[in-house]
Backbone as JSON Lines, residues from 0, in Angstrom:
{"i":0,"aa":"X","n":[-108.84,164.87,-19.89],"ca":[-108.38,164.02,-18.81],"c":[-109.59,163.6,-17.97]}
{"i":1,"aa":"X","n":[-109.38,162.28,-17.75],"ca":[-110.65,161.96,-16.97],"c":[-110.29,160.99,-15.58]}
{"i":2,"aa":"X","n":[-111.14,161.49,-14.78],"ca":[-111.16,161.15,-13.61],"c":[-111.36,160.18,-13.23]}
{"i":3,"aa":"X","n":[-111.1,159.11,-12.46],"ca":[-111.48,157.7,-12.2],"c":[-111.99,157.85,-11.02]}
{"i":4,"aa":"X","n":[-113.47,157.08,-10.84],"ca":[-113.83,157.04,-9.34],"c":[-114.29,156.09,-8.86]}
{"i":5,"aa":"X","n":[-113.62,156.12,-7.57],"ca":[-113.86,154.62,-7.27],"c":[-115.49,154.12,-6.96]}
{"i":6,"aa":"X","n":[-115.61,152.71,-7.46],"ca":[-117.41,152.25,-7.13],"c":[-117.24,151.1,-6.17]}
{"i":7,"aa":"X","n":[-117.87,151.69,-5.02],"ca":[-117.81,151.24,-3.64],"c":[-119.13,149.91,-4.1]}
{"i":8,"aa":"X","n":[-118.8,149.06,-3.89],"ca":[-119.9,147.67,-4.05],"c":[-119.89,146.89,-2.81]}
{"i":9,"aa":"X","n":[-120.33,145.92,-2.57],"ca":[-120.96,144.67,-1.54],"c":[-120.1,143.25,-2.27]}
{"i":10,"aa":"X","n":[-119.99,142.45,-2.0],"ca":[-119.71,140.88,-2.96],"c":[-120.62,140.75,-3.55]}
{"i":11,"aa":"X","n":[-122.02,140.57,-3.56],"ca":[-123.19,140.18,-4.31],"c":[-123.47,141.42,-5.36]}
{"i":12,"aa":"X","n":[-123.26,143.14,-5.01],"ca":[-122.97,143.76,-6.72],"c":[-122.17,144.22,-7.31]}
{"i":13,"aa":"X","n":[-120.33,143.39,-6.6],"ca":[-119.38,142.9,-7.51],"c":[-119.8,141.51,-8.14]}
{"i":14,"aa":"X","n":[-120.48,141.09,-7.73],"ca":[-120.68,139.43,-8.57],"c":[-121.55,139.48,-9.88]}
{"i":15,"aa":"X","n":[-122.56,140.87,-9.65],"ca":[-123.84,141.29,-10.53],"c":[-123.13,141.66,-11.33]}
{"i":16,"aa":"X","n":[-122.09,142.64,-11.22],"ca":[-121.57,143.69,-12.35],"c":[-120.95,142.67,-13.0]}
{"i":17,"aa":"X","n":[-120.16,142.17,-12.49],"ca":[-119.09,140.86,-12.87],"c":[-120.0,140.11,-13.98]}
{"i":18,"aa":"X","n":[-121.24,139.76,-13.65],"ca":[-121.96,138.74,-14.35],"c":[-122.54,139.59,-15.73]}
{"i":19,"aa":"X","n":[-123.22,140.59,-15.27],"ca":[-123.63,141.51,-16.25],"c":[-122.71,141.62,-17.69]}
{"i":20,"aa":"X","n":[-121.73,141.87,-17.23],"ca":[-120.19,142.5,-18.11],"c":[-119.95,141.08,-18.69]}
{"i":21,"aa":"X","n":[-119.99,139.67,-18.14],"ca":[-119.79,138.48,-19.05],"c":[-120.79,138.59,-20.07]}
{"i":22,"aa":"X","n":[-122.2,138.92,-19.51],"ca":[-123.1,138.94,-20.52],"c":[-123.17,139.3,-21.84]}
{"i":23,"aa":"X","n":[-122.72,140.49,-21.26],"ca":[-122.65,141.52,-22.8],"c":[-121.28,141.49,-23.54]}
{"i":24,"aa":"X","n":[-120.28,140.51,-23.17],"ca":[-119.44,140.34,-23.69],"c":[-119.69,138.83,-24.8]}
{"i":25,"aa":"X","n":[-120.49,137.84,-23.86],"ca":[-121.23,136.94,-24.61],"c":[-122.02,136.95,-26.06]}
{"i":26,"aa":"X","n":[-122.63,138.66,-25.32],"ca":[-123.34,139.05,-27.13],"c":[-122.94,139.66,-27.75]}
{"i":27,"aa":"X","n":[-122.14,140.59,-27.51],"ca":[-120.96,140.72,-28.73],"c":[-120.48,139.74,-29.42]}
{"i":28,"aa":"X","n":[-119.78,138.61,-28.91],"ca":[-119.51,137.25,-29.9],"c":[-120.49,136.96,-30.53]}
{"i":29,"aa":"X","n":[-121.41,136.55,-29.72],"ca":[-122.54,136.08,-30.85],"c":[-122.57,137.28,-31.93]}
{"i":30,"aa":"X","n":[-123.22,138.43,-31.45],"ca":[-123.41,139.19,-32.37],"c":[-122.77,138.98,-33.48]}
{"i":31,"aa":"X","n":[-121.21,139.47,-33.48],"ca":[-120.39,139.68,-34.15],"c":[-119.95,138.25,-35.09]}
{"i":32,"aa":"X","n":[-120.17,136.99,-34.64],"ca":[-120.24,136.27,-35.08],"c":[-120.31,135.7,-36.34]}
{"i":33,"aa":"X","n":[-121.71,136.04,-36.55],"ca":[-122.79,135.64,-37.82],"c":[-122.06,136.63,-38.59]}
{"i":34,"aa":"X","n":[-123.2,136.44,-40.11],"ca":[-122.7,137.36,-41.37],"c":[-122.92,138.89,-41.31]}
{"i":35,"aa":"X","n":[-121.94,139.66,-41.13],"ca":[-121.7,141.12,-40.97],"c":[-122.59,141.92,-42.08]}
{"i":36,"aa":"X","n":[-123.67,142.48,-42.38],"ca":[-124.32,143.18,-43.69],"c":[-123.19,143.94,-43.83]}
{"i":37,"aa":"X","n":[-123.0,143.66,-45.23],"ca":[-122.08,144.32,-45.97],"c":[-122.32,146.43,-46.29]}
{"i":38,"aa":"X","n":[-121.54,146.84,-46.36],"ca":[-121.53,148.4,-46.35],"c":[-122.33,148.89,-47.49]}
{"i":39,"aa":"X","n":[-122.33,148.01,-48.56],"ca":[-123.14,148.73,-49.6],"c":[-124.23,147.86,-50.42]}
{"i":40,"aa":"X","n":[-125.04,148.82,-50.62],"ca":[-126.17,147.73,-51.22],"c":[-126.88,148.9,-52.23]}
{"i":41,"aa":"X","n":[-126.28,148.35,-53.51],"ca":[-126.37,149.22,-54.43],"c":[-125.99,149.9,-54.63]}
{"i":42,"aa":"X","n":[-126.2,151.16,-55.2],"ca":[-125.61,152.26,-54.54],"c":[-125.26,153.18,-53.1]}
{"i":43,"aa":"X","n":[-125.94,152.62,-52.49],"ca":[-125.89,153.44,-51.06],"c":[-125.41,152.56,-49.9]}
{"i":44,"aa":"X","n":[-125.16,153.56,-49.42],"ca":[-124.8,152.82,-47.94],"c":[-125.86,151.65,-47.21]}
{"i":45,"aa":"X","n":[-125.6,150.34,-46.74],"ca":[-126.54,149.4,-46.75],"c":[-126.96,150.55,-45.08]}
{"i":46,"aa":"X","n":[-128.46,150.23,-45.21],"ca":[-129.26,151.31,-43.46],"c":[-128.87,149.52,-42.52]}
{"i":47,"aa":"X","n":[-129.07,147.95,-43.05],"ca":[-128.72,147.55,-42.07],"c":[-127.07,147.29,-41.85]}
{"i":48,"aa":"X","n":[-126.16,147.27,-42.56],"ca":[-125.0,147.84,-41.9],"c":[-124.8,148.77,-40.98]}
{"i":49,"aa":"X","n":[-125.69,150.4,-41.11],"ca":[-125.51,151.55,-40.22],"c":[-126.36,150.96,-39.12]}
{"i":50,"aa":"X","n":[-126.89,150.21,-38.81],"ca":[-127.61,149.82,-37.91],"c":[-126.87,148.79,-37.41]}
{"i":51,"aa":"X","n":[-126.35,147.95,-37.31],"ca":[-125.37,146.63,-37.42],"c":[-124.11,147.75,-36.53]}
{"i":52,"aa":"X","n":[-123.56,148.67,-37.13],"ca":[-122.05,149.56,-36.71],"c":[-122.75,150.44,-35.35]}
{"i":53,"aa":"X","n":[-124.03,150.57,-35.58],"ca":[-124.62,151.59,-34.45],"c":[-124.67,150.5,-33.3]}
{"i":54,"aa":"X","n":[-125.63,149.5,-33.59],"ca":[-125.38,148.65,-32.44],"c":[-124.13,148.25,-31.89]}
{"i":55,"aa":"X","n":[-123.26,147.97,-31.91],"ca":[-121.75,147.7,-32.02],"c":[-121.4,148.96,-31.08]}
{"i":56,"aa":"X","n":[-121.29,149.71,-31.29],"ca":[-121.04,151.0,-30.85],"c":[-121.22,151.53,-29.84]}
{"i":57,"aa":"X","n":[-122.62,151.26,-29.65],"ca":[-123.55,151.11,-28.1],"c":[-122.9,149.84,-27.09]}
{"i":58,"aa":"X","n":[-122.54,148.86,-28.0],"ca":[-122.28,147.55,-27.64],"c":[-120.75,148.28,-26.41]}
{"i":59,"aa":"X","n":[-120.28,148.8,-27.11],"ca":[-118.9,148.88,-27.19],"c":[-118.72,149.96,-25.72]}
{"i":60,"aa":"X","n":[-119.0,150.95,-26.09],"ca":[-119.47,151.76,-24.85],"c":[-120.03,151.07,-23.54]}
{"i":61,"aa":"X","n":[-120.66,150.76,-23.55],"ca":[-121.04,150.14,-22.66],"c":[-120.53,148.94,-21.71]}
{"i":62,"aa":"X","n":[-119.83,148.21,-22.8],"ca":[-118.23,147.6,-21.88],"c":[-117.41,148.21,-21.43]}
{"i":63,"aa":"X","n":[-117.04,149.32,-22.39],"ca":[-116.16,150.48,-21.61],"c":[-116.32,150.78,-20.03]}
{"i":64,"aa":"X","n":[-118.04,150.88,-20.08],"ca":[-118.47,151.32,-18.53],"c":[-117.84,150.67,-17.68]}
{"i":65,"aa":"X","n":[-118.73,148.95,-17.71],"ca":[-118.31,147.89,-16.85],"c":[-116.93,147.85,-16.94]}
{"i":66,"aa":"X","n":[-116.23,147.73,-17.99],"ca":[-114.52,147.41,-17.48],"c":[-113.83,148.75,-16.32]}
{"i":67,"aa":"X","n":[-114.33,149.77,-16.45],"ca":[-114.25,150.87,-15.62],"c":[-114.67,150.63,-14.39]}
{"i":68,"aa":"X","n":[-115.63,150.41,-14.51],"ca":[-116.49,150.01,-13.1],"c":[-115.74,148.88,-12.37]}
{"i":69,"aa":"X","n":[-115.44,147.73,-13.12],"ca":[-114.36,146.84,-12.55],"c":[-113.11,146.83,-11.83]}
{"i":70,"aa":"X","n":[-112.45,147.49,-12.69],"ca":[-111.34,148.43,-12.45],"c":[-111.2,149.41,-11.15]}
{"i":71,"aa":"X","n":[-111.76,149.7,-11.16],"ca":[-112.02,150.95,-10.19],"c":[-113.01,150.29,-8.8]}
{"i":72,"aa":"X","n":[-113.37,148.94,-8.77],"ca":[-114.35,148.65,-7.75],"c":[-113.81,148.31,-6.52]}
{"i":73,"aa":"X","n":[-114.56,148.64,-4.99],"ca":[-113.74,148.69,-4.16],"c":[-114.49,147.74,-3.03]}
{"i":74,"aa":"X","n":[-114.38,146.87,-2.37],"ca":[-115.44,145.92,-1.88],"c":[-116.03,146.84,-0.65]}
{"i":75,"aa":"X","n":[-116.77,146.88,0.05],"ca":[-117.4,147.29,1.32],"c":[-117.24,146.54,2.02]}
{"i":76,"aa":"X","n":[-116.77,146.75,2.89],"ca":[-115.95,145.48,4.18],"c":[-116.5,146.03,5.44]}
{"i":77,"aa":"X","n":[-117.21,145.6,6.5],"ca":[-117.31,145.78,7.58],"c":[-115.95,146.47,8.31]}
{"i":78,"aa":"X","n":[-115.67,147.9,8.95],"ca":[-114.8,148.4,9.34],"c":[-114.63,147.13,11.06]}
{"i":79,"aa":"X","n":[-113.35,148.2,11.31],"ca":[-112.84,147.31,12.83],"c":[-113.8,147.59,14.11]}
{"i":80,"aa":"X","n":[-113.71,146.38,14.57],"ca":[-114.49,146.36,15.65],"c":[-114.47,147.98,16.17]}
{"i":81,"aa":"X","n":[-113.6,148.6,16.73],"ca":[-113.69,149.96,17.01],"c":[-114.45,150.89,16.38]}
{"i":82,"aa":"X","n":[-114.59,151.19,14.99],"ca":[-115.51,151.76,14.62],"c":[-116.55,151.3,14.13]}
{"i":83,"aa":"X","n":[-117.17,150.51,14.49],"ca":[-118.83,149.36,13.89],"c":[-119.74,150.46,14.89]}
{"i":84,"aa":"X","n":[-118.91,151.24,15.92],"ca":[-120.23,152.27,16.81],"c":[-120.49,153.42,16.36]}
{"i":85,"aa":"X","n":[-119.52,153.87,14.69],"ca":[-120.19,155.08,13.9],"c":[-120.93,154.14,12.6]}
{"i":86,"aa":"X","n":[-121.09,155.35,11.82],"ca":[-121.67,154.97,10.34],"c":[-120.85,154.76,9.78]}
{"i":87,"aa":"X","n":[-120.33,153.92,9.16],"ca":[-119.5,153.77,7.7],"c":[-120.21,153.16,6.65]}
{"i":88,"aa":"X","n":[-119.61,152.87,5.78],"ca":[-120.28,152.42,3.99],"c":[-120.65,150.71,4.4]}
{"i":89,"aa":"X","n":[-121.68,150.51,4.1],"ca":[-122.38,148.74,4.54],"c":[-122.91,149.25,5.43]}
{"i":90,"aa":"X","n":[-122.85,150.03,6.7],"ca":[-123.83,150.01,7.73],"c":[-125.73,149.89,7.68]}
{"i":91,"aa":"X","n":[-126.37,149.24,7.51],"ca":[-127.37,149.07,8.22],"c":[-127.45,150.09,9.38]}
{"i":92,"aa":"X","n":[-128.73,151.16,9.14],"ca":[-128.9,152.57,10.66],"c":[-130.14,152.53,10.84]}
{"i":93,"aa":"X","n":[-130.67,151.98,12.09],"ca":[-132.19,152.4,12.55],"c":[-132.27,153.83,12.91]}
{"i":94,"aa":"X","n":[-133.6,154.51,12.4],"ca":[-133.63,156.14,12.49],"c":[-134.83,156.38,12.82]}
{"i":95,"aa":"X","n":[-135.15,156.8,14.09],"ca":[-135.91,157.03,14.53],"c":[-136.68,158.8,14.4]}
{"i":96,"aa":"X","n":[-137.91,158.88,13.9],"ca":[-138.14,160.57,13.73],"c":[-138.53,161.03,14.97]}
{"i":97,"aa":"X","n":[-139.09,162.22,15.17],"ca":[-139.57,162.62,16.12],"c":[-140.69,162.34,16.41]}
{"i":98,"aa":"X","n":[-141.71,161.93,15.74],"ca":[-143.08,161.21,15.8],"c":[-143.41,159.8,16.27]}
{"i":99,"aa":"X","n":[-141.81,159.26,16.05],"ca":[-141.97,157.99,16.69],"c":[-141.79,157.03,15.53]}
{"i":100,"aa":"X","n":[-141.74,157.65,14.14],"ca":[-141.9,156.6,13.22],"c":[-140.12,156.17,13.03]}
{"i":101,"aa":"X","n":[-140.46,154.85,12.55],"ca":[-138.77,154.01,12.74],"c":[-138.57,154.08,10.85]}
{"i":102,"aa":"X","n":[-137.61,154.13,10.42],"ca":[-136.53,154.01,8.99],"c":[-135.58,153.39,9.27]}
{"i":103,"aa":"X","n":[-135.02,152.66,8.38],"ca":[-133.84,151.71,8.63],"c":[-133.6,151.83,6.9]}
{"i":104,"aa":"X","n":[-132.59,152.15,6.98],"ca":[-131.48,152.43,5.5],"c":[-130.18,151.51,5.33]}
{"i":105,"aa":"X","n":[-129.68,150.98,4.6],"ca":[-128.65,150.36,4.53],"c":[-127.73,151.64,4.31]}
{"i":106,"aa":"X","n":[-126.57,151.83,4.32],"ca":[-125.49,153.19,3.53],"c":[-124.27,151.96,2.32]}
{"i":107,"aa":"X","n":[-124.95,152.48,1.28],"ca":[-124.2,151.59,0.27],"c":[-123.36,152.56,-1.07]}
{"i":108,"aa":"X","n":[-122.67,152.37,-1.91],"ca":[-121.99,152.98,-3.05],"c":[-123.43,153.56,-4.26]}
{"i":109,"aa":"X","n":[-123.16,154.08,-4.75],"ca":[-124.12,154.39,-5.8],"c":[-124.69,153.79,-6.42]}
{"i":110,"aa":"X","n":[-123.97,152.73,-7.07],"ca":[-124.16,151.36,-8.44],"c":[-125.15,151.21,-7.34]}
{"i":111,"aa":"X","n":[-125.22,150.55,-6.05],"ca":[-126.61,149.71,-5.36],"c":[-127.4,150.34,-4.55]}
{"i":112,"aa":"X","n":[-127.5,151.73,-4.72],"ca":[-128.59,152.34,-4.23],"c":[-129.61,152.41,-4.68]}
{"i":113,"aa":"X","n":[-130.69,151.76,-3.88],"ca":[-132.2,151.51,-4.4],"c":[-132.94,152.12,-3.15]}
{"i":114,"aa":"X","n":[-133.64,153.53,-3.44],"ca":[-134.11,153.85,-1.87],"c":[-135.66,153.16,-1.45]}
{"i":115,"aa":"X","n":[-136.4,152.68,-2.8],"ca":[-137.32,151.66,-2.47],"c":[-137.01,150.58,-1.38]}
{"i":116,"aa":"X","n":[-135.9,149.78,-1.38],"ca":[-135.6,148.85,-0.56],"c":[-134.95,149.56,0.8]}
{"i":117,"aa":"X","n":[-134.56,150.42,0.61],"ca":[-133.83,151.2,2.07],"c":[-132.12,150.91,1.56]}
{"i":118,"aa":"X","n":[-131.86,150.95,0.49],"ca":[-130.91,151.31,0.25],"c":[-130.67,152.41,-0.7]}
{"i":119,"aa":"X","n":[-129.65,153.12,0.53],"ca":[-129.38,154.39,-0.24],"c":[-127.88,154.66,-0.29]}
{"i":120,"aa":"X","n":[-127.15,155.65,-1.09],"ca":[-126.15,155.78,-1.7],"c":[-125.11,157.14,-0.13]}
{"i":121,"aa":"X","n":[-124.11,156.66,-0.3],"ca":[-123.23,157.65,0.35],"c":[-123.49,158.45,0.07]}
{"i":122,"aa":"X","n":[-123.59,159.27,-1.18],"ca":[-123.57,160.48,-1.45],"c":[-124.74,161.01,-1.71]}
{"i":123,"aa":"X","n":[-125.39,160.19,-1.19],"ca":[-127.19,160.98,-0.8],"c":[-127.5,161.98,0.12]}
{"i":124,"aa":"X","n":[-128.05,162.96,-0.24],"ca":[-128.15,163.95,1.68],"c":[-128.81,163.39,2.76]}
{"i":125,"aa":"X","n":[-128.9,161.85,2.72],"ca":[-129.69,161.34,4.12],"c":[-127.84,160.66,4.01]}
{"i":126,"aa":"X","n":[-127.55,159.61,2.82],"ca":[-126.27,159.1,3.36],"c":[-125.19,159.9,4.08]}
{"i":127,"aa":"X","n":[-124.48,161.1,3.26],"ca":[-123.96,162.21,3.38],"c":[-124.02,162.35,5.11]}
{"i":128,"aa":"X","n":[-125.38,163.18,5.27],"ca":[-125.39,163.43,7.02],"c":[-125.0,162.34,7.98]}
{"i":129,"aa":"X","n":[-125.44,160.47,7.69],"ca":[-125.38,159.47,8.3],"c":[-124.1,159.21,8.55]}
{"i":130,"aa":"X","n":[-122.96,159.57,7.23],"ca":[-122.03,158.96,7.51],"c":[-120.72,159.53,8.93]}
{"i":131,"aa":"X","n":[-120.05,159.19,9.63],"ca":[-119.54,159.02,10.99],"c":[-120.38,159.71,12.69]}
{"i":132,"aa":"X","n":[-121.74,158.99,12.26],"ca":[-122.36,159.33,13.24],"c":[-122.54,158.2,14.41]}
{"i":133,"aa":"X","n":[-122.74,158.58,15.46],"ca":[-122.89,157.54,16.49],"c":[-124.41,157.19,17.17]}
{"i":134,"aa":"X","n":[-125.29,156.24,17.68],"ca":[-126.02,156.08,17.91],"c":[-126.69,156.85,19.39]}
{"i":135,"aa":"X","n":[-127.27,157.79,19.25],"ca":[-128.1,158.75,20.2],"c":[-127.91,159.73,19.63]}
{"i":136,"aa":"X","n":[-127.16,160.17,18.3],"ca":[-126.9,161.43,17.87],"c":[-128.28,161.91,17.09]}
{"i":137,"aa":"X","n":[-128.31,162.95,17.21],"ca":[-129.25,163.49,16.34],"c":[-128.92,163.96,15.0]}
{"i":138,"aa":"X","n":[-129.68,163.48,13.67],"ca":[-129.49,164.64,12.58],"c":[-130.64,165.09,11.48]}
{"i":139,"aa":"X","n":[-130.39,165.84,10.93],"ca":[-131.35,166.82,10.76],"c":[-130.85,166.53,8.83]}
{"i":140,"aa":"X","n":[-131.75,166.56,8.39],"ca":[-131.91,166.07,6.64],"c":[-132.78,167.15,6.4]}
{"i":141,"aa":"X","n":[-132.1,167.99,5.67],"ca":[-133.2,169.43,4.72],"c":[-133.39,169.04,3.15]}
{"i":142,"aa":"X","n":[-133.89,168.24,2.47],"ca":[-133.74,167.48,1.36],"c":[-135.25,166.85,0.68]}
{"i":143,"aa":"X","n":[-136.27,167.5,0.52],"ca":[-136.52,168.71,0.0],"c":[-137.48,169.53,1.68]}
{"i":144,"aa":"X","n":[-137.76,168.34,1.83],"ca":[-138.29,168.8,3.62],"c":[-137.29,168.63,4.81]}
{"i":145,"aa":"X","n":[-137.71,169.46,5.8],"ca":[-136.67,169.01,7.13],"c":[-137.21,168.08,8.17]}
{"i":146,"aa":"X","n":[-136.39,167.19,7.95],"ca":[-136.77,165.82,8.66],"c":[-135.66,166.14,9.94]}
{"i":147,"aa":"X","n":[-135.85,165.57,11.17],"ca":[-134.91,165.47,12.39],"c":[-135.15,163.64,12.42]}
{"i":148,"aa":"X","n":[-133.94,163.3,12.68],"ca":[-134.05,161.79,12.92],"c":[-132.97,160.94,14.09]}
{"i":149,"aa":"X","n":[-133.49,160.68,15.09],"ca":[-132.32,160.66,16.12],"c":[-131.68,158.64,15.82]}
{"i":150,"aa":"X","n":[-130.56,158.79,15.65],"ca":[-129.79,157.02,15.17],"c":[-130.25,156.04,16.49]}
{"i":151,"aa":"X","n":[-130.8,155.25,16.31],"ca":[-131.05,154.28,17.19],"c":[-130.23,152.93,17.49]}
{"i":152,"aa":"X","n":[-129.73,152.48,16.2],"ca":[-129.14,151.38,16.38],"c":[-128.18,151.74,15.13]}
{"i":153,"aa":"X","n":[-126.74,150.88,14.89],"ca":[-125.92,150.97,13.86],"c":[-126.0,149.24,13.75]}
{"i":154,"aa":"X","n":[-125.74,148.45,12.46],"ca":[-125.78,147.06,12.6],"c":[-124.59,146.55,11.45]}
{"i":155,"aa":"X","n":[-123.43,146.28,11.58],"ca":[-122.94,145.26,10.35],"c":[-122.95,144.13,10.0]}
{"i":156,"aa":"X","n":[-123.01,143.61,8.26],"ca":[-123.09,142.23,8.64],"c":[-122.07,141.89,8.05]}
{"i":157,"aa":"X","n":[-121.52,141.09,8.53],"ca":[-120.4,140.72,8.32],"c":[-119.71,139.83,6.8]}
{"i":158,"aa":"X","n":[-119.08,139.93,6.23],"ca":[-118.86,139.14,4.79],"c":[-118.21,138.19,5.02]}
């Protein structure tokens, strides 16, 4: 039995996944298209048939993902005016350390967490601590060092 979980996205990587998943549905047709190498060649099993069924296979799986991912995707919506003064999922958080140095993280779903760009995932131990915090709060990230980082600003943008 398997678990379904939901993948928290933005419009722009529901539109990616969306586009992605046409893609590879595109090359499957093609693929599949043209002349199939036949199963035997000679005596033996043809290696580009097993190669031909392997690709396919991979092919195949891998739509599985995206149609899952589809299925299961949940948009990130700017919450109600009332709570835009904690953290929720889309928030944009200025984080100020104790040294004075400034971080600014987006808090996004997994699929679009890139912590190069300052996006990082809910279920990160910087997202994790961020999420229903309010701005002057302090928090403290032990992950692999202990960072203290007091919230400076919360920002949404709106869809």
């Amino acid at each position: 039995m398997t678990t379904e979980t939901t993948h928290y996205l933005t419009k722009e990587g529901l539109e990616r996944i969306k586009k992605e998943y046409e893609g590879l549905l595109n090359f499957k047709k093609a693929k599949t298209r043209g002349e199939v190498p036949s199963i035997w060649h000679s005596e033996e099993v043809n290696p580009e048939y097993l190669a031909f069924q392997e690709d396919l296979t991979l092919l195949e799986v891998r739509l599985a993902e995206y149609e899952s991912t589809l299925k299961n995707a949940e948009l990130i919506v700017p919450p109600a005016k009332g709570k835009q003064a904690e953290v929720c999922l889309g928030a944009t958080v200025t984080l100020e350390e104790s040294e004075g140095v400034i971080n600014e993280y987006t808090i996004l779903g997994t699929l679009e967490a890139n912590p190069g760009e300052g996006k990082i995932s809910s279920s990160s131990p910087v997202g994790q601590v961020l999420l229903g915090k309010k701005v002057g709060e302090k928090v403290v990230i032990s992950s692999p060092i202990r960072v203290v980082y007091r919230i400076k600003r919360i920002r949404y943008i709106s869809q």
